[in-house]
C-alpha positions as CSV (number, residue, x, y, z in Angstrom):
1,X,45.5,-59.7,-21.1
2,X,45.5,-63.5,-20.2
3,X,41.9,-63.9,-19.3
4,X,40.4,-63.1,-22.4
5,X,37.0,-62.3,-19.7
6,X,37.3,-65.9,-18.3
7,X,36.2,-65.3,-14.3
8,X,38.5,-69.1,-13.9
9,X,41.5,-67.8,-15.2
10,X,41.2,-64.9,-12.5
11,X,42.3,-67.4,-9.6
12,X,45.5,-67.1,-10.6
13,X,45.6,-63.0,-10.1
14,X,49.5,-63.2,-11.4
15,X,48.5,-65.3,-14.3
16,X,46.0,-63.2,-14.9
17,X,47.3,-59.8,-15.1
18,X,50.3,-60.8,-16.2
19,X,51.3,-58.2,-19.0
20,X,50.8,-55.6,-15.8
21,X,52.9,-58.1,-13.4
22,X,56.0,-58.2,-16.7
23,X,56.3,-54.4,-16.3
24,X,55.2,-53.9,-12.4
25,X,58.5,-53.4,-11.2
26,X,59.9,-50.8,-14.3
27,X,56.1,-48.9,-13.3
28,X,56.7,-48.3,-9.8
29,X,59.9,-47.4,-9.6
30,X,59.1,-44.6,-12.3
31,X,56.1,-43.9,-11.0
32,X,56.2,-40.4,-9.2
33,X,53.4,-40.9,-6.4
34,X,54.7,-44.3,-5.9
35,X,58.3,-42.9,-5.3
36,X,56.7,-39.8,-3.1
37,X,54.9,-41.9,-1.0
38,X,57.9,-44.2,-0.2
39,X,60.2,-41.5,-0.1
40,X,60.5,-40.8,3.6
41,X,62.8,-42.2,6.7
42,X,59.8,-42.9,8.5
43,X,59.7,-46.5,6.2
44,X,62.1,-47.8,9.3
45,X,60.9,-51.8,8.8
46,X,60.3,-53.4,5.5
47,X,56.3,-53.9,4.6
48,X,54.9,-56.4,2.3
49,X,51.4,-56.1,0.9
50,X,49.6,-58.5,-1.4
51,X,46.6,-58.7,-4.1
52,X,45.2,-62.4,-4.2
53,X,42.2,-64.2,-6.1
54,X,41.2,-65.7,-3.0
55,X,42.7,-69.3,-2.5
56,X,45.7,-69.1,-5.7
57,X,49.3,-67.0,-5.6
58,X,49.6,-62.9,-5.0
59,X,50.8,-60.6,-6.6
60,X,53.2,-59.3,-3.7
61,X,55.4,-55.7,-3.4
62,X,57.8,-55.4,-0.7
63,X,58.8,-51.6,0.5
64,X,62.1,-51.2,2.3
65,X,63.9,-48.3,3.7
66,X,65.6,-46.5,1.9
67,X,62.7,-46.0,-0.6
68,X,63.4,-49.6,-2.0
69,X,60.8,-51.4,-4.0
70,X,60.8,-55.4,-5.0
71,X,58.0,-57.3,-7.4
72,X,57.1,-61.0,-7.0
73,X,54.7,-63.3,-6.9
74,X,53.9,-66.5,-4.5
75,X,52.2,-67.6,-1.2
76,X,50.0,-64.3,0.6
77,X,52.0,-65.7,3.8
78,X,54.9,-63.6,2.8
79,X,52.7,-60.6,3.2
80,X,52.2,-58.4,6.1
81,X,48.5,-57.7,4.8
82,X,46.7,-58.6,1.8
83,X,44.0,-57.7,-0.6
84,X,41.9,-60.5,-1.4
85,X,38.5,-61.0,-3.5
86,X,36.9,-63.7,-5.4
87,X,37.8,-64.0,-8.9
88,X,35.0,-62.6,-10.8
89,X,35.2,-59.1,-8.5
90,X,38.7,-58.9,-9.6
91,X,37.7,-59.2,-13.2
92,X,35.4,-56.2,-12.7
93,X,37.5,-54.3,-10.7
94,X,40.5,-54.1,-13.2
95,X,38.1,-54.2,-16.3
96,X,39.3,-50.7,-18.4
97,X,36.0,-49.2,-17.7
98,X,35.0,-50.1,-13.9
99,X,31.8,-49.4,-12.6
100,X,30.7,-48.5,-8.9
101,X,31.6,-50.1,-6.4
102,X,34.4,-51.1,-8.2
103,X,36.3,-48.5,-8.5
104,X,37.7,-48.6,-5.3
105,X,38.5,-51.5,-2.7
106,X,37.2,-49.5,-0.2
107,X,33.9,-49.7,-2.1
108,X,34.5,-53.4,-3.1
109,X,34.6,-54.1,0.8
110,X,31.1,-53.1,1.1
111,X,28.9,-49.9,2.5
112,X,26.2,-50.1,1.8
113,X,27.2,-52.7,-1.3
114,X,27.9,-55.8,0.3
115,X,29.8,-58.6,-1.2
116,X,31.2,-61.9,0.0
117,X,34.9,-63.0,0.0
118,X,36.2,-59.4,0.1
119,X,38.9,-58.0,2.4
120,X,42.1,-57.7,4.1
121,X,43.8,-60.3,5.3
122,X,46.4,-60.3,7.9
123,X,48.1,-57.1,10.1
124,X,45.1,-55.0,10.1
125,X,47.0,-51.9,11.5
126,X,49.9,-52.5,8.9
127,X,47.1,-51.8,6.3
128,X,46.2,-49.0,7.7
129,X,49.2,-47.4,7.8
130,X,50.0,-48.4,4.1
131,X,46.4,-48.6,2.6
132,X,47.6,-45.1,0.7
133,X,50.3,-47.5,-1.4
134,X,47.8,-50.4,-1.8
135,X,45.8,-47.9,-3.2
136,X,48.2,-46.4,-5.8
137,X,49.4,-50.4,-6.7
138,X,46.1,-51.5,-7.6
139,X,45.7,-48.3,-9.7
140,X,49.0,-49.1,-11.7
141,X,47.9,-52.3,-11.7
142,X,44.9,-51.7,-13.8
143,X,46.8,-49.3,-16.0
144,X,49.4,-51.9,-16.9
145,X,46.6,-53.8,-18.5
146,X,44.8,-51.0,-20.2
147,X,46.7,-47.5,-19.9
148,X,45.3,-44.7,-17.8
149,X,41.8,-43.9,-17.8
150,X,40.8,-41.5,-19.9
151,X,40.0,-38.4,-18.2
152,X,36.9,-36.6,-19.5
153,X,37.3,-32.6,-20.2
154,X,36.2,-29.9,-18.8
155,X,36.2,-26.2,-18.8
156,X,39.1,-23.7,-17.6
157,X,39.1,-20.1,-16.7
158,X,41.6,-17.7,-16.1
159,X,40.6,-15.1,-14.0
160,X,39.1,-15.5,-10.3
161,X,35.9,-14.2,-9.5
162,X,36.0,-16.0,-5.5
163,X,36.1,-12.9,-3.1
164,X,36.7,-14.5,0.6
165,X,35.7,-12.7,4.4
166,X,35.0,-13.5,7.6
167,X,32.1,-13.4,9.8
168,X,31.5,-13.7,13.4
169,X,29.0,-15.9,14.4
170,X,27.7,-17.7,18.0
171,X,27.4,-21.0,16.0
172,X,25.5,-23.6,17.8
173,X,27.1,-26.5,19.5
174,X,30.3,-24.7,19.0
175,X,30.6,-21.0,20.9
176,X,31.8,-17.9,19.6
177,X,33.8,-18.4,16.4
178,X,34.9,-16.6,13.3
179,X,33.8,-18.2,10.1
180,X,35.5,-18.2,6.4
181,X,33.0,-17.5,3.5
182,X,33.5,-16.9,0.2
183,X,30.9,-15.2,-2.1
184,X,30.6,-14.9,-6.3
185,X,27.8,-14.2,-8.7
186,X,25.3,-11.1,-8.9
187,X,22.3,-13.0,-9.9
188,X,18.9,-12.9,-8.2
189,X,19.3,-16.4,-6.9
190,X,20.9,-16.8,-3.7
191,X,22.4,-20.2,-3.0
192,X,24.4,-21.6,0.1
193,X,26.9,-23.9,-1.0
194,X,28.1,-26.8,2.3
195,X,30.9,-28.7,1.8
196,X,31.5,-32.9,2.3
197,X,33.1,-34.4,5.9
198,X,36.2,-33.5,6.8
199,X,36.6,-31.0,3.8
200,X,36.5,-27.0,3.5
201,X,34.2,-25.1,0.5
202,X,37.3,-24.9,-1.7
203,X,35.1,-27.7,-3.5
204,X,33.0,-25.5,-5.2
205,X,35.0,-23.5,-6.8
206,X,34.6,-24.7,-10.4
207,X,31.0,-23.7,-9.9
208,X,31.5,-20.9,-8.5
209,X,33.7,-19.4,-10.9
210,X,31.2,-21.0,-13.9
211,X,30.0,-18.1,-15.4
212,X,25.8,-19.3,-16.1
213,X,26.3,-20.2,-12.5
214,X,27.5,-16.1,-11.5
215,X,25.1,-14.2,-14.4
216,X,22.3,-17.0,-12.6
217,X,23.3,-16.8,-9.3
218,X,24.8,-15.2,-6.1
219,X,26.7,-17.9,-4.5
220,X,28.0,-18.5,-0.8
221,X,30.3,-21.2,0.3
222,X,31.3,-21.5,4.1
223,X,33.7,-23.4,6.3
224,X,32.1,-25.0,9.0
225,X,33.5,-24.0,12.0
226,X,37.0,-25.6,12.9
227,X,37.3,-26.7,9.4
228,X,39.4,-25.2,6.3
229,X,40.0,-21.6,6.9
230,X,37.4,-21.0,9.6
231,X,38.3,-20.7,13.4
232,X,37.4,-23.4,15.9
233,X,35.0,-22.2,18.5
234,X,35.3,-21.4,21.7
235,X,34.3,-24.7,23.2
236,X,37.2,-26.4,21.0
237,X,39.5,-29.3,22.7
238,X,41.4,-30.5,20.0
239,X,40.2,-34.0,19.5
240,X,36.7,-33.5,20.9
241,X,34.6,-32.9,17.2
242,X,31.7,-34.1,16.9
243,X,28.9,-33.5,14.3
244,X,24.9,-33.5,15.1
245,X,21.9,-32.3,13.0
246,X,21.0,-29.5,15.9
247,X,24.6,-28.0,16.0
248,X,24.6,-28.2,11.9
249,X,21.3,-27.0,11.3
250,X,22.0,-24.5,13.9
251,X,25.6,-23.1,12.4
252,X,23.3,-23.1,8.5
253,X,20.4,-20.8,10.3
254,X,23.5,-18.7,11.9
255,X,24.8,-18.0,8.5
256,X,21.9,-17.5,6.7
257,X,20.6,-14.4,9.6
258,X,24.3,-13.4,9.9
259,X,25.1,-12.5,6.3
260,X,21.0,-11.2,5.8
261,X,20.1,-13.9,3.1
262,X,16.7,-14.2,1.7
263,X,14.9,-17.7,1.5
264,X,18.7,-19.2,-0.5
265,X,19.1,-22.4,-1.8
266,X,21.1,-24.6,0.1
267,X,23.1,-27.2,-1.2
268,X,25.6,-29.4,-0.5
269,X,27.1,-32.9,-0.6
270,X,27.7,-36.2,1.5
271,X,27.0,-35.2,4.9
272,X,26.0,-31.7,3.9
273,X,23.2,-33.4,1.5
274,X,22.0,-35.4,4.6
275,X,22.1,-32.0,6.3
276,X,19.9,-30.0,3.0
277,X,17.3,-33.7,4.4
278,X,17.2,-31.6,7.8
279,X,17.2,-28.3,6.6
280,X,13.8,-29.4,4.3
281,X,12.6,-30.9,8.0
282,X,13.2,-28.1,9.7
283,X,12.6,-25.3,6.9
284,X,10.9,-22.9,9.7
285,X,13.7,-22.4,11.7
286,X,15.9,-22.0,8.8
287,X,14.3,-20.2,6.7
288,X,15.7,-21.7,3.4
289,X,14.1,-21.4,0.1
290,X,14.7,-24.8,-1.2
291,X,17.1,-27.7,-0.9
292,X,19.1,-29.6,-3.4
293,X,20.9,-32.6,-1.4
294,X,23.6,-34.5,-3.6
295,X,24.3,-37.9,-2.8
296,X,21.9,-37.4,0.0
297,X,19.3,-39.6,1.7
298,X,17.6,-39.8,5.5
299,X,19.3,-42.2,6.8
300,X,22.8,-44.2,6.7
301,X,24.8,-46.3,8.8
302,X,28.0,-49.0,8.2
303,X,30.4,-50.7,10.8
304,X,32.7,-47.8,12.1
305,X,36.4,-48.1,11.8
306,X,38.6,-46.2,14.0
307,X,41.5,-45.4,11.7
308,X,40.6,-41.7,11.1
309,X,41.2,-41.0,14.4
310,X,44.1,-43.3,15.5
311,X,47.2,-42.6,17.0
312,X,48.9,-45.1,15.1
313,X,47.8,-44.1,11.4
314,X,48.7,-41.0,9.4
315,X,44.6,-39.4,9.2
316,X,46.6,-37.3,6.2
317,X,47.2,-40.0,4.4
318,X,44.7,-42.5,5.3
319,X,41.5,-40.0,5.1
320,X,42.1,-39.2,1.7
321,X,42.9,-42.6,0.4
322,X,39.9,-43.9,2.2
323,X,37.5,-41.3,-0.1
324,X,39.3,-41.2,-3.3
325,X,37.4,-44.1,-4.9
326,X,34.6,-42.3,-3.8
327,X,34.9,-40.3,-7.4
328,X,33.9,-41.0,-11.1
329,X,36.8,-42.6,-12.5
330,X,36.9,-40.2,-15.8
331,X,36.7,-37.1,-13.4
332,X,39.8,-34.8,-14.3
333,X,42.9,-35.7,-12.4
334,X,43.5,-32.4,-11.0
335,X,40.4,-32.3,-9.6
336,X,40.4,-35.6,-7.7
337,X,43.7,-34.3,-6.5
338,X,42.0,-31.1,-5.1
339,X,39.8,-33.7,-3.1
340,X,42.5,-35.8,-2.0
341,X,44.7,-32.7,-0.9
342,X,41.8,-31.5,0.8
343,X,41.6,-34.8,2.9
344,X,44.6,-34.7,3.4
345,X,44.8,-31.3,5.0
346,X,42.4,-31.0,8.5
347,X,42.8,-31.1,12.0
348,X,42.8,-34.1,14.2
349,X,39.2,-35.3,14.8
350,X,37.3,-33.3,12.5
351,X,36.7,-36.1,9.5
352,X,35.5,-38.5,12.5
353,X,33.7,-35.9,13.8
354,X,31.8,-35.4,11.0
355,X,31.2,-38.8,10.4
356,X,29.3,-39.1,13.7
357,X,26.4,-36.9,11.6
358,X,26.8,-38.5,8.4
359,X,27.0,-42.6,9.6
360,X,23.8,-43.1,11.9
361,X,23.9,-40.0,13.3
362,X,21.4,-38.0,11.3
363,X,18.1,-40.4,10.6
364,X,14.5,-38.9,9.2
365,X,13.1,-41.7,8.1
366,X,10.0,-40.7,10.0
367,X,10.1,-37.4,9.2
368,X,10.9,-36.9,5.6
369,X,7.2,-36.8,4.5
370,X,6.2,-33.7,6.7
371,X,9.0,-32.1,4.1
372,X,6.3,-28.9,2.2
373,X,8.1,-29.1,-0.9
374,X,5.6,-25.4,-2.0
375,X,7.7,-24.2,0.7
376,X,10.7,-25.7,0.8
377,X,11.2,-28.0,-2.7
378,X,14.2,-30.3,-2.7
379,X,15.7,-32.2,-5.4
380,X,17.9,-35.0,-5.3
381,X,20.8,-34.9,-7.0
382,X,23.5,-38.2,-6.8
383,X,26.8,-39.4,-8.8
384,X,26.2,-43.1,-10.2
385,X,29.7,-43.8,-9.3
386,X,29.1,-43.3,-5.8
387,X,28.9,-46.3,-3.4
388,X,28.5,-44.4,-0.3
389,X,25.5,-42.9,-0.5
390,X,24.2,-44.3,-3.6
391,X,21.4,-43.3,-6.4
392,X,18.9,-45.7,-5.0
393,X,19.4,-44.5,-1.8
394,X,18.8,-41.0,-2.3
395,X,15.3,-41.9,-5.0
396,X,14.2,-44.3,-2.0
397,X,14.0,-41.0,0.2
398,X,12.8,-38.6,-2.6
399,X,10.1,-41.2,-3.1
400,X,8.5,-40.8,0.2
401,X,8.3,-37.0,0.1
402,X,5.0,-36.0,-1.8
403,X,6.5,-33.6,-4.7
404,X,10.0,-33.8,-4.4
405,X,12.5,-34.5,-7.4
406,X,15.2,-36.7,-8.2
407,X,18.0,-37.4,-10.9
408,X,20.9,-39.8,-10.8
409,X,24.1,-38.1,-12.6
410,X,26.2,-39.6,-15.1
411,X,30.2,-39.9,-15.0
412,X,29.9,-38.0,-11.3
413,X,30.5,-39.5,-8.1
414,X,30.5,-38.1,-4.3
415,X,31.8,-34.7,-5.5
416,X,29.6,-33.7,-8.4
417,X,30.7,-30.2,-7.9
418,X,34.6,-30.5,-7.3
419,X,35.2,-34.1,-9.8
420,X,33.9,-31.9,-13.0
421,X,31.8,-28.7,-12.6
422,X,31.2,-28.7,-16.2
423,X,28.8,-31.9,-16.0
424,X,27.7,-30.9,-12.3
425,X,26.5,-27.4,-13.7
426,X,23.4,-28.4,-16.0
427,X,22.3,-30.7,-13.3
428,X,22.6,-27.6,-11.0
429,X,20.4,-25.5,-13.1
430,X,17.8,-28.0,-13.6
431,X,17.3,-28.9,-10.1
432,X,17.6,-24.7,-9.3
433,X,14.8,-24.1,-11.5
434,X,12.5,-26.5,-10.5
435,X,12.8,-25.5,-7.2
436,X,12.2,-21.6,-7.8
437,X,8.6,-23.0,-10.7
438,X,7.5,-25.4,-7.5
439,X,7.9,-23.3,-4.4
440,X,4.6,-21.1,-4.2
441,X,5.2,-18.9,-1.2
């Protein structure tokens, strides 16, 4: 590695990384998600995209059709679009051992991290469309310098335990509808598991098949309505989602009275942890018995982009791309490719949909300290590699409910539960606990 951790040497980003450069064009065409992603007749005009220490020469990779690749370096004008940042946040974003936000140039953009001199330069749209490639370039990138990350273990099973059904349900905000759940565990513990934006409750599947989690637990995971396996509703027009804290709140109650819970735990991540913030508002109406929100907090907001809902970008390719550096970068491979399949995977509208809960949508910033945690106790839990909704965020809000808990995790992102269930658990049970020594009803 040229730099020898010299930020000056990093405004020359080909000078800098150039053991990676040497080797760039031997890595890509070899690389199978590189060649999978290129493989397709769609590619009808070539597209250039550049990495640049703002100000000095890119590093520039020019697809053609025919699923052609070319490496050079030179002036970012020979790119379509380019991915530029100062020199010292290019040192930290290809260091072997990144840390949040950068992991991800989505995250080195800014979210709710903001930095200076980051972003992309040139045909916006052409970004868009290609941001999946840009993505997988800056992760070979990093590899040419240091080899892949390396992934941290975690447990496998063999046998299934998951037993899925449907229930009929008159879900608020959407009409009549026929909901996927899935259901594991005999313990005396009922918990309801809600899965991220845009996604389905295949996420918890590790957890529910861990087997502390089924002697401790009876578990339930559902698929909002119109996502995953469950049905739309009967107000549906494809294209129309959109996500509020009535119409979630609403669809949680409808589950828990429909299937004849008792006081469960509910849980869930992203946009379903700012949803556990409402349920912990709102406990009378939902008659929860706790809430454990992961990378949740009462209120978020960022500039919305348009992108996931574009006629002119691939949502399957740019919604999952878009979260992937979302995730711990040690989290097993597998996993992080459940989560980007899962992305990958749902109906027009639904991710943006979502989002209208999740960015601005849903804010209790006034309201958080009515939160009875005797009644209702919630815990905070939130991955340290997150820069969405990140572990200040989510103590900030724990800190203005009298009683409540909190706990950052280590080596876990946005998906604690899908990324590695095997560190997720123990947090799980520890924040499951407390919850059924503090409530007092």
């Amino acid at each position: 590695m040229a730099s020898n951790g010299n930020s000056h040497s990093w405004t020359s980003l080909p000078s800098a990384m150039s053991k990676s450069v040497d080797t760039l064009q031997k890595t890509l065409d070899s690389d199978r998600q590189w060649q999978a992603f290129i493989d397709t007749k769609a590619i009808i005009r070539p597209v250039t995209m550049g990495v640049q220490s703002a100000g000095g020469d890119a590093i520039l990779v020019k697809v053609e059709p025919g699923a052609k690749t070319s490496v050079s370096t030179g002036s970012a004008d020979k790119a379509d679009f380019t991915l530029a940042a100062k020199a010292e946040q290019w040192e930290k974003f290809f260091a072997a051992d990144p840390k949040a936000p950068y992991t991800s140039f989505v995250g080195l953009q800014g979210m709710n991290i903001k930095q200076e001199g980051v972003g992309i330069q040139g045909d916006q749209v052409r970004f868009a469309q290609y941001g999946h490639l840009a993505t997988r370039l800056l992760e070979l990138l990093r590899e040419g310098l240091h080899g892949p990350i390396q992934e941290l273990e975690q447990d496998t099973y063999d046998e299934d335990h998951i037993v899925g059904k449907y229930v009929w349900l008159e879900a608020a905000g959407w009409g009549r509808t026929k909901v996927f759940y899935e259901t594991s565990g005999s313990g005396p513990q009922q918990i309801v598991f809600c899965h991220t934006a845009g996604s389905d409750s295949r996420q918890y599947h590790g957890v529910m098949n861990h087997p502390v989690m089924m002697k401790k637990c009876t578990m339930i995971a559902f698929d909002l309505p119109g996502h995953g396996r469950s049905f739309p509703g009967s107000g549906y027009v494809p294209g129309n989602h959109t996500n509020d804290e009535d119409k979630y709140v609403g669809t949680i109650a409808a589950v828990i009275k429909a299937l004849k819970l008792d006081k469960p735990i509910v849980c869930g991540a992203s946009m379903a942890g700012q949803v556990c913030v409402a349920v912990a508002v709102r406990n009378d109406e939902v008659k929860s018995g706790g809430t454990i929100p992961l990378q949740g907090c009462d209120y978020l907001t960022m500039d919305r982009q348009f992108n996931d809902k574009s006629c002119e970008v691939n949502q399957s390719l740019f919604n999952p791309d878009w979260i992937y550096g979302m995730m711990a970068p040690k989290s097993p491979y597998i996993n992080k490719q459940l989560i980007w399949h899962m992305y990958s995977g749902q109906a027009y509208g639904i991710f943006h949909g979502d989002l209208d809960f999740y960015f601005g949508g849903f804010d209790a910033r006034d309201r958080v300290n009515k939160i009875d945690v005797k009644k209702c106790p919630i815990y905070f839990l939130t991955g340290e590699f997150d820069w969405s909704t990140t572990p200040a965020m989510s103590k900030a809000t724990a800190d203005k409910i009298k009683g409540a808990n909190f706990k950052a995790m280590e080596n876990l992102g946005h998906f604690p539960a899908t990324e590695n269930p095997k560190l997720f658990v123990p947090y799980l049970m520890d924040a499951i606990d407390w919850i059924q020594k503090t409530r007092q009803d």
